[in-house]
C-alpha positions in Angstrom: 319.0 179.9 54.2 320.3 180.5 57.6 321.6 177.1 57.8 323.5 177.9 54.5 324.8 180.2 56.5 323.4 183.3 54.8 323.3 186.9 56.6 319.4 188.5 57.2 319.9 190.8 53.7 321.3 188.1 51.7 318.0 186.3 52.8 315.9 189.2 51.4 317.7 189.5 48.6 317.2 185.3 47.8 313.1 186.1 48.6 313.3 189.0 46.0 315.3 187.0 43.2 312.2 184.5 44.5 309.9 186.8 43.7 311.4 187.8 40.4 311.9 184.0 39.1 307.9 183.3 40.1 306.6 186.4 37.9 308.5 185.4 35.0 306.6 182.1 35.2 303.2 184.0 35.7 302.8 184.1 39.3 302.2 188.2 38.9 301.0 189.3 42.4 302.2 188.8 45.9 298.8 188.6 48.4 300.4 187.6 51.3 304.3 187.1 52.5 305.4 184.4 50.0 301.7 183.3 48.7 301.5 184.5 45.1 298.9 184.0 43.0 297.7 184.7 39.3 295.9 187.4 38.0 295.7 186.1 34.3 293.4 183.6 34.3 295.7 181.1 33.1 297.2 179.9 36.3 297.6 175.7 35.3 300.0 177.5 32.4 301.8 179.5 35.0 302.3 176.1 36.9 303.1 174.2 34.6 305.7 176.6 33.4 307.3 176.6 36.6 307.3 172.7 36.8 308.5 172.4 33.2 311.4 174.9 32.9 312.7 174.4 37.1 316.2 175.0 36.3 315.1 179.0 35.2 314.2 179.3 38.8 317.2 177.7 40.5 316.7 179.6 44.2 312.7 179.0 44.0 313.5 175.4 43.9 316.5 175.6 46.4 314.6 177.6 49.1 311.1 176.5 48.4 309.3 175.3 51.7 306.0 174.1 50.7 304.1 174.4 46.9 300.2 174.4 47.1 297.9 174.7 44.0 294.7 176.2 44.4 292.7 176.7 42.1 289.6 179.3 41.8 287.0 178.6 39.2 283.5 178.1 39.0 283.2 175.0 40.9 284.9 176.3 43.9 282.6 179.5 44.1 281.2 179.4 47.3 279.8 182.5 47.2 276.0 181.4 47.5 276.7 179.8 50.8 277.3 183.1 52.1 273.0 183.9 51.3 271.1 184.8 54.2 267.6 183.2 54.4 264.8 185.5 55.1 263.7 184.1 58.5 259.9 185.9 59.5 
């Protein structure tokens, strides 16, 4: 965006329309600077509402950096790892 030659609030206001254009494709919440995530379960929809309608989210795909899918489901629970054994 700088090299576009945009000023430091323009910039914030292109991260808020950012913002804006990911919750309407069901990226609801905002856990770290510009890592949002879904909280409805449905999160393949979400991406593949982004992918499938781009040109609703014109500054997303403009400014976009990097775009990594994670998803969270039962087979990346690694919440039993975490068990401490019972040394005695």
């Amino acid at each position: 965006m700088k090299e576009d030659g945009m000023s430091d609030s323009e910039i914030s206001k292109v991260y808020s329309i950012i913002a804006k254009e990911l919750y309407q494709a069901g990226f609801d919440d905002r856990i770290q600077h510009s890592v949002y995530r879904t909280t409805n379960g449905d999160g393949i929809n979400s991406l593949i509402n982004l992918l499938g309608q781009k040109e609703r989210f014109p500054l997303f795909c403009q400014y976009k950096e990097r775009v990594h899918w994670m998803g969270c489901d039962e087979y990346s629970d690694v919440t039993k790892a975490f068990t401490l054994c019972k040394h005695q």
